[in-house]
C-alpha positions as CSV (number, residue, x, y, z in Angstrom):
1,X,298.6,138.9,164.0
2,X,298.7,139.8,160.5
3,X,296.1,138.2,158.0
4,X,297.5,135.8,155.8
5,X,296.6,136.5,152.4
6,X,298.1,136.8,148.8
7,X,299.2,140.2,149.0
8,X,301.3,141.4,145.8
9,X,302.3,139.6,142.3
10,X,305.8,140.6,143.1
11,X,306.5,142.1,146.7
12,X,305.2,139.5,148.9
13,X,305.6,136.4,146.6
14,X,307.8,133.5,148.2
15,X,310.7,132.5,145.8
16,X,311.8,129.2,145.5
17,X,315.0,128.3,147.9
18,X,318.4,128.8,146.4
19,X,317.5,131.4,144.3
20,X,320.5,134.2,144.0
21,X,320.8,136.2,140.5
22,X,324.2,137.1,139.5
23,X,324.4,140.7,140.0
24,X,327.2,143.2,139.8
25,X,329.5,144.2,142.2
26,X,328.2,147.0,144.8
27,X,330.8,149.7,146.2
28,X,329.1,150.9,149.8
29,X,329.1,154.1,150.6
30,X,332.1,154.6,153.9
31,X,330.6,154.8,157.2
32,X,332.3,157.0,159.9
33,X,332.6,155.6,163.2
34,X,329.7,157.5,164.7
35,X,327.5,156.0,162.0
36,X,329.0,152.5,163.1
37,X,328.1,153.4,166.8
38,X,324.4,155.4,166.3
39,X,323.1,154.1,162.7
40,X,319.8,155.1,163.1
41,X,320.6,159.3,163.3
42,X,323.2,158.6,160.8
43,X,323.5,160.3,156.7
44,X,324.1,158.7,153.8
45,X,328.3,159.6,153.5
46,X,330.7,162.1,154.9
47,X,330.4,163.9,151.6
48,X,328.1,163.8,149.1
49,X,329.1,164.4,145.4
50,X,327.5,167.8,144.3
51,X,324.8,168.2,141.9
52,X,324.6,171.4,139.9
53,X,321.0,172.7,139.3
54,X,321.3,171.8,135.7
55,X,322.3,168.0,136.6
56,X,319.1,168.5,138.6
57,X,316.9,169.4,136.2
58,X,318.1,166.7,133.6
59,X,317.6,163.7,136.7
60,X,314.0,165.2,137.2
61,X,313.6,164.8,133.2
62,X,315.0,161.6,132.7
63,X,313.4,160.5,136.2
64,X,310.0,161.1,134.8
65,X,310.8,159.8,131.3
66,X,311.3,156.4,133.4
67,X,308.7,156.3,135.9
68,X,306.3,157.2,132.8
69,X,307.1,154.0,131.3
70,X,307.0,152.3,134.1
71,X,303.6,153.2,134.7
72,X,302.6,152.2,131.2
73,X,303.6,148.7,132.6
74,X,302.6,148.5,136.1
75,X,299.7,151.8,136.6
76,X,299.6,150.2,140.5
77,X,302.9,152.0,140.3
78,X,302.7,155.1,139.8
79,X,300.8,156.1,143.4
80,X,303.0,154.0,144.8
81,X,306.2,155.7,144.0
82,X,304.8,159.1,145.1
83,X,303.6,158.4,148.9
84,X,306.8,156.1,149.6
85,X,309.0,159.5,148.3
86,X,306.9,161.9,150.4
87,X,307.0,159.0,153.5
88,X,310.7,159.0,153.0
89,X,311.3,162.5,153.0
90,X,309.9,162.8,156.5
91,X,311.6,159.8,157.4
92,X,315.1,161.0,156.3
93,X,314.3,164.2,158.0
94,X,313.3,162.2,161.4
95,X,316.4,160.8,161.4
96,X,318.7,163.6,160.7
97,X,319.6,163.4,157.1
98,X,320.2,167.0,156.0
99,X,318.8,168.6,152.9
100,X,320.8,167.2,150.1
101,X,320.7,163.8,151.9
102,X,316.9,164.1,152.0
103,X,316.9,164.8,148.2
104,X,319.1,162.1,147.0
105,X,316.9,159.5,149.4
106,X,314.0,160.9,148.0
107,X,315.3,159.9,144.2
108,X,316.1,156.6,145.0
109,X,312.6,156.1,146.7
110,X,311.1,157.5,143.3
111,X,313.2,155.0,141.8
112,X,312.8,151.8,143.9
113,X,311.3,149.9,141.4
114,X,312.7,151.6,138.0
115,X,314.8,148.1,137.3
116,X,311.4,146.6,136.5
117,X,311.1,148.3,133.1
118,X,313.8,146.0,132.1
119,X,312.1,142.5,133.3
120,X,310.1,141.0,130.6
121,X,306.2,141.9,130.9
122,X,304.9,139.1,131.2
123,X,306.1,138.1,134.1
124,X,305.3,142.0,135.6
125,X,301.8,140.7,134.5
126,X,301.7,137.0,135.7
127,X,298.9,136.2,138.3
128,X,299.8,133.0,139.5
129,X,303.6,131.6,140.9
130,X,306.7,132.1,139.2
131,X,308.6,129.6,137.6
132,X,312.6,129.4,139.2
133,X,313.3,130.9,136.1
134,X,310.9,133.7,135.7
135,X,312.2,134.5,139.5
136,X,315.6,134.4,138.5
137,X,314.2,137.1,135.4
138,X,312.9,139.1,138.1
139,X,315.1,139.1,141.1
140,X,317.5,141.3,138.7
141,X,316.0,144.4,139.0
142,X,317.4,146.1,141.6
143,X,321.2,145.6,139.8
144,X,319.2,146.5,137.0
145,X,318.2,150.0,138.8
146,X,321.7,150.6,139.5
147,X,322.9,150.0,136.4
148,X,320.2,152.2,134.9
149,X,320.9,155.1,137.3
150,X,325.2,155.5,136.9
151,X,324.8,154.9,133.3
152,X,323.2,158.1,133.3
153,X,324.9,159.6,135.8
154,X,322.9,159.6,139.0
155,X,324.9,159.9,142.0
156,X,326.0,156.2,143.5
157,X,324.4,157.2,147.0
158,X,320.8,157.4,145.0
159,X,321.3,153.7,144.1
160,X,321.1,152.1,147.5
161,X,317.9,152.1,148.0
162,X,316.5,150.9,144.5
163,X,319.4,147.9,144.6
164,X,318.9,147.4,148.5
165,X,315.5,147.3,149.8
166,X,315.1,143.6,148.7
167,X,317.8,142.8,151.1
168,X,316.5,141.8,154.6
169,X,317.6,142.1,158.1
170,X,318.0,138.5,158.8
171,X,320.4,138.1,155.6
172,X,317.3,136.2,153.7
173,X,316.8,139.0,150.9
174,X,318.0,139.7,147.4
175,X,320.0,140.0,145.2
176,X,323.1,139.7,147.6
177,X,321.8,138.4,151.1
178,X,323.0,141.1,152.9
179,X,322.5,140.7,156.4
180,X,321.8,143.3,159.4
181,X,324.2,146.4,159.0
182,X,325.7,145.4,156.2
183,X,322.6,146.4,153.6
184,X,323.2,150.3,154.0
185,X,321.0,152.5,156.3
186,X,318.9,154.5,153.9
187,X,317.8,150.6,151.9
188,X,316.5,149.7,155.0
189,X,314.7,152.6,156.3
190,X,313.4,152.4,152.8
191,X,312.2,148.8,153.1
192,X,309.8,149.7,156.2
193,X,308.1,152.7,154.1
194,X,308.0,150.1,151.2
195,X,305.9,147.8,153.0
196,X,304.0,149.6,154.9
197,X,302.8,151.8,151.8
198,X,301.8,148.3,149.8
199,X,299.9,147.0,152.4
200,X,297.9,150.6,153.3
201,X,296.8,150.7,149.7
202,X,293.5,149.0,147.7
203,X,294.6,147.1,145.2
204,X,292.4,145.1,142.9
205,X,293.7,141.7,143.9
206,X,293.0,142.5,148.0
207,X,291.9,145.4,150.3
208,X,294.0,147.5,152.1
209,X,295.3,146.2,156.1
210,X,294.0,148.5,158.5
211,X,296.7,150.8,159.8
212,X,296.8,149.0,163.4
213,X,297.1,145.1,161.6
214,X,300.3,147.0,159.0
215,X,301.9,148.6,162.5
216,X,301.7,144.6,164.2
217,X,302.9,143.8,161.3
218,X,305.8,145.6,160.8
219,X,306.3,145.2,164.7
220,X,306.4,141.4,164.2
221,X,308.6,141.6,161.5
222,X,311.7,143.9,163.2
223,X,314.7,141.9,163.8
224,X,313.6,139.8,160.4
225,X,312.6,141.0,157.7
226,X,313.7,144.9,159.2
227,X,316.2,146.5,161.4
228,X,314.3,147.3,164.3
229,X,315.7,150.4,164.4
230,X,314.2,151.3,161.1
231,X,311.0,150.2,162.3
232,X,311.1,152.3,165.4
233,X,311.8,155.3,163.3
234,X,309.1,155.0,161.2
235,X,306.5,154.3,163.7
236,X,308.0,157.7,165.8
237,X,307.4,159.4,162.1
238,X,303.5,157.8,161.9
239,X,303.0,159.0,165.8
240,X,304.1,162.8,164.6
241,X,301.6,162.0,161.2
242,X,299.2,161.2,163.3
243,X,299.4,164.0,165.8
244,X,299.5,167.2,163.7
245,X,299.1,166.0,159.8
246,X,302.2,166.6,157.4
247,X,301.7,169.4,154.5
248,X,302.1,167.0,151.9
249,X,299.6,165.2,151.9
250,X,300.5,161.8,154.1
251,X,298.1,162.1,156.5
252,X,295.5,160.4,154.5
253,X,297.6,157.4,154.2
254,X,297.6,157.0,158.1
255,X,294.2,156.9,159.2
């Protein structure tokens, strides 16, 4: 079993019942009937919208303008966003997502949490509960992510993940309560790296869960908090990890 401790100011605190943010509306990305039938080797759309290397270069700009800032608010942060990207990437290559897919999954890993630059500090800061109010504050920034990201452009598929991996398999998440295969494929992929990278890494307020305890853990939690298919994946992508160490720079993480 899992310890049960206090393990994140934001993550892992439990919000008060009733709690659902007005947020705006969502278009999901199409699924094709294969994706319907075999989600878990699925991509992201049948077509992508292009990005031209300049567009590129400006996300990368504007992408570090952002998670600079965030970082000045939350410094916990800034690791953080780098090991779930390079977790993702192998985990969007595990499951068949080609190169562009892998990219624009990789972006919206970067930017999981970017919404938060937007939410007053002082609840970012707060130690102890959150009021139902301050909750209500907070439980807006994944719209806020997406609101951020196509206001400057970023391609809507890079927006599931930071306005989706809140949402939970069993339809208890936020900000929409999606439920089971309605919150899109690459959000919860996403929410399995997500947790399992905050609990694997020392933070000031507790010490990291040994790898086997976060593996139980994210074991005991498929078919609630994750799609258990999700979960599989990832554990198949820790078991290749483990076996011959990736190039950058996982491995460590997995021990």
């Amino acid at each position: 079993m899992a310890p049960q401790t206090h393990l994140s100011k934001n993550l892992f605190r439990v919000s008060p019942p009733g709690i659902q943010p007005p947020c705006e509306p969502h278009r999901t990305i199409p699924s094709t009937g294969e994706e319907a039938a075999e989600p878990e080797r699925s991509g992201l759309s049948p077509a992508l919208p292009e990005t031209s290397p300049e567009s590129q270069s400006e996300y990368s700009t504007l992408m570090d303008q952002w998670l600079g800032r965030l970082t000045e608010l939350k410094p916990e942060t800034k690791g953080h966003s780098e090991r779930v990207t390079v977790w993702m990437g192998h985990l969007a290559r595990h499951v068949g997502l080609d190169t562009e897919q892998v990219q624009f999954v990789q972006w919206g890993a970067r930017l999981h949490d970017i919404g938060n630059i937007a939410v007053p500090v002082y609840i970012l800061e707060k130690e102890g509960p959150l009021t139902v109010e301050e909750w209500v504050l907070l439980r807006r920034h994944p719209a806020l992510a997406r609101r951020m990201m196509l206001t400057h452009g970023f391609p809507e598929p890079v927006t599931d993940i930071p306005y989706c991996h809140h949402e939970k398999w069993d339809g208890t998440g936020y900000p929409r309560g999606l439920k089971g295969k309605t919150i899109p494929w690459t959000a919860r992929l996403f929410a399995v790296v997500d947790v399992y990278e905050a609990l694997r890494a020392e933070r000031s307020y507790r010490s990291r869960w040994p790898e086997q305890t976060v593996r139980e853990y994210l074991q005991e939690e498929a078919g609630r908090h994750f799609d258990p298919a999700a979960v599989t994946a990832f554990l198949e992508v820790l078991e290749a990890n483990r076996s011959s160490p990736a190039s950058d720079t996982v491995s460590s993480f997995a021990d």
